[in-house]
C-alpha positions, 0 to 999 in steps of 0.5 A: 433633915432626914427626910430631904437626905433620902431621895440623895441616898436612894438615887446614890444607891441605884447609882451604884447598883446600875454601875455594878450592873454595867459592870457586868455588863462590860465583863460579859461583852469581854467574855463573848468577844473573847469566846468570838476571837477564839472562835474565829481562830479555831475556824481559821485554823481549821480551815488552815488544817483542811487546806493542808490536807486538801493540799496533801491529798493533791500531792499524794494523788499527783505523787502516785500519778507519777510513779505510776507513769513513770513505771509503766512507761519503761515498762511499756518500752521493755515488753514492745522490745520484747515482743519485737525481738521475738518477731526479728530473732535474725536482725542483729542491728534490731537486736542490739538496739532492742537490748541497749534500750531494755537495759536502759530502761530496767535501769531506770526502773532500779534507780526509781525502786531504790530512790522510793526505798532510800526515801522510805529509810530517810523518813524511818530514820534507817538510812546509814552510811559506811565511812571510810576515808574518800578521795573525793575529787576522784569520786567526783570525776568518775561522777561526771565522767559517768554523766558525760555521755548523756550530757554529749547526747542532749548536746549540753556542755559539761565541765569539772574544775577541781582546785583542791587537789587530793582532798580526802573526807570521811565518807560513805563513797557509794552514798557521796557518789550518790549525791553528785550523780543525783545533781549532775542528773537534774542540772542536766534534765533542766537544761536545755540543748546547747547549754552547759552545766558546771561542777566545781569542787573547792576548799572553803576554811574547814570544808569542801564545796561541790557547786554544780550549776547549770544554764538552765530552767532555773526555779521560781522564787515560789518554788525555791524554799520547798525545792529540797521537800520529798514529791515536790517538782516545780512542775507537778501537772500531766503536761510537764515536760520532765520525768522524775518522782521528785526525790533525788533532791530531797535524797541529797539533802538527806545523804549530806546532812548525814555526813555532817554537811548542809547543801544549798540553792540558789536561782535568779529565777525562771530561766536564769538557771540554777545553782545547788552547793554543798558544804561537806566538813573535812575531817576530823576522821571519825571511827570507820566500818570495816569495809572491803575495797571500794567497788568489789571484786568485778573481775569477769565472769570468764570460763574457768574463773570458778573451775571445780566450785561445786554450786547449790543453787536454790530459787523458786522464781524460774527466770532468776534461777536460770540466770544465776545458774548460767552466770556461775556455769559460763565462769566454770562451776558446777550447779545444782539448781532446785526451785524448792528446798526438799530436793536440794536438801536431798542433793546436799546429803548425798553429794559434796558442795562448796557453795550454797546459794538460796533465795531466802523468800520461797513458797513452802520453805523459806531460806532460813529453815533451809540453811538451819537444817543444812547445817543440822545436817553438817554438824549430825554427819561431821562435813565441813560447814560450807560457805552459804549467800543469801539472794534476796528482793527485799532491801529492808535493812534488818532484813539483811542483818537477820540473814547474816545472823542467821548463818549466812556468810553474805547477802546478795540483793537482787537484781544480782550483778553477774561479776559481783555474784562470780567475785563473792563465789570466788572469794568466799570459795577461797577462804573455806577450802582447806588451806585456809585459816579453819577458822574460816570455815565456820558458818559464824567464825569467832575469834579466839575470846569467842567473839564474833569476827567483823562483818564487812560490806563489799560495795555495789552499784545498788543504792544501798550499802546494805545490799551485798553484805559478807561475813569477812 
């Protein structure tokens, strides 16, 4: 019996052993279709990455491509004006158009510098806004009463309709402004002769929409979901039609996210024109930064505005240094001008002052040094600290900030406004000469616990609000 069971029990055991085998057959063939499908995937994911990249490095090149043209194309209208007007000194309707389009040309070279430097702040996380209750349908008008002329110009119809009469938010005005100039100016650059552009300014619930829509190129449905991203332009080739870095509205979006707000847009497409609105919270005021009146003091820079100042002037860079020292002496001041700090810290010791300007980037010694030993110097021989401003080319924020701490009662940035620099001489002039609060002549004046006083920004046309800063 036994020996017929064998054969049975010898096939069953092969069976067995040949499952097991295909066993592991089957979970080997599993292992290498798993290893295979994560392969394929790190390849597409690979060639995902690349093609990014490769994506990338074209906007980069096409980005770089762009600023380049658009700094040397005001550039090369600024130097033929030049060169002109120094062939045809006596024609005076050559004259005034030269200096009208060298004007408007360095503007547009600005706006482009403080476009790219607020794009850098925005992707540092250093960009910061200055609230203080706003009228924003006022801010608003002064926007499209500013743009008005180029809309006249490009023969484009430009209309404002408001239906929130007095509507106050909590805002940065210059940064506010900022936004409805930058959409006003791309509806505008999109639209064609003959067409029109709208801005509307209305209550929604708890908020305020600023619609402005045009009747213009309108945006590719491919092109809208990126039309917000920092260097994209619907039209990025060496044949495009409109000029730009493609910032302005990745800057909107950034300034209305700060202010609590969202901003959208919208387009039917290619030719149907184009819609962009934004959503700003009203207040709900929030704690504001101390600030001085909107706009400055722009008062003229007339004669005998600054009568009797007595001015110290250091700038190394010769062209900017004749400017300020004519600015101040067409308003009635007496300058000092040095383009180092040796002979100025000479004229300092020997004769009175009641102002101090000072580049602080110099050759040899910098601004800093120079105002610490002014001030070695006031404290040694027992003079009154007289009031010092910092010019400066750099827009760093931190920048400014060392100035002021640094003893500074104000920073100017360049390029200087000439009213702006005749209202700060005048003010800080004022609140150090004798009849004032002694207080206020201390380079760093405290309170009476010690502490530091505020420090307030006087608002500017620059970019940022960092760009005049005083020490009230």
């Amino acid at each position: 019996m036994l020996v017929h069971l064998r054969p049975a029990i010898e096939t069953s055991a092969r069976f067995v052993a040949l499952n097991r085998q295909i066993e592991r057959l089957y979970a080997e063939v599993r292992r290498r279709a798993q290893l295979e499908q994560e392969r394929t995937a790190l390849i597409e994911a690979e060639r995902d990455a690349r093609e990014e990249a490769e994506r990338a490095n074209r906007l980069k090149d096409e980005f770089l491509a762009t600023v380049s043209h658009e700094m040397r194309t005001p550039l090369q209208a600024i130097l033929g004006w030049v060169s002109l007007l120094r062939t045809q000194p006596e024609d005076g309707a050559i004259r005034a158009q030269g200096l009208e389009i060298i004007e408007r040309q360095v503007d547009a070279q600005v706006r482009l510098t403080e476009d790219l430097l607020d794009t850098s702040r925005a992707m540092a996380g250093r960009l910061r806004l200055a609230l203080e209750p706003v009228e924003l349908e006022h801010l608003v008008r002064e926007a499209v009463d500013s743009m008005r002329p180029t809309a006249e110009a490009r023969q484009i119809r430009l209309d404002y309709l408001a239906d929130t009469g007095p509507c106050t938010i909590s805002g940065d005005p210059q940064r506010l402004h900022q936004i409805a100039w930058n959409l006003l100016s791309n509806a505008i650059k999109f639209t064609p002769k003959g067409g029109r552009v709208q801005v509307q300014l209305r209550r929604v619930n708890s908020h305020v929409e600023l619609v402005v829509s045009d009747t213009g190129e309108g945006i590719a449905p491919d092109v809208l979901p990126y039309i917000f991203d920092r260097f994209r332009q619907a039209d990025g080739t060496s044949t495009r039609r409109h000029g730009g870095l493609g910032l302005g509205l990745s800057i909107v979006r950034h300034l209305t996210e700060l202010h609590g707000g969202m901003v959208l847009a919208e387009s039917e497409g290619v030719g149907r024109g184009a819609s962009f609105v934004v959503n700003l919270p009203l207040p709900l005021f929030r704690p504001q930064e101390a600030l001085l009146p909107h706009g400055g003091d722009h008062r003229s820079t007339r004669s005998g505005t600054l009568a009797s100042l007595r001015v110290l002037l250091v700038e190394d860079h010769d062209d900017s240094r004749e400017m300020l020292e004519t600015v101040l002496t067409l308003a009635g001041a007496s300058v000092s001008a040095f383009a180092a700090t040796d002979g100025a810290l000479r004229a300092y010791e020997q004769e009175a002052f009641d102002l101090v300007i000072s580049d602080l980037q110099m050759p040899g010694e910098d601004g800093f040094t120079f105002l610490r030993k002014l001030r070695d110097f006031e404290r040694s021989s027992g003079r009154r600290t007289v009031p010092a401003v910092a010019v400066t080319a750099h827009a760093i924020q931190d920048g400014r900030r060392h100035a002021l701490e640094a003893g500074y009662q104000a920073v100017l940035g360049k390029p200087v406004a000439p009213s702006e620099l005749v209202a700060l001489a005048r003010s800080l002039h004022a609140s150090s000469t004798p009849s004032s609060d002694a207080g206020a002549r201390d380079a760093a004046p405290t309170s009476a616990d010690g502490a530091a006083t505020r420090t307030a920004a006087v608002r500017t046309d620059a970019a940022d609000p960092t760009d005049t800063q005083t020490v009230a």
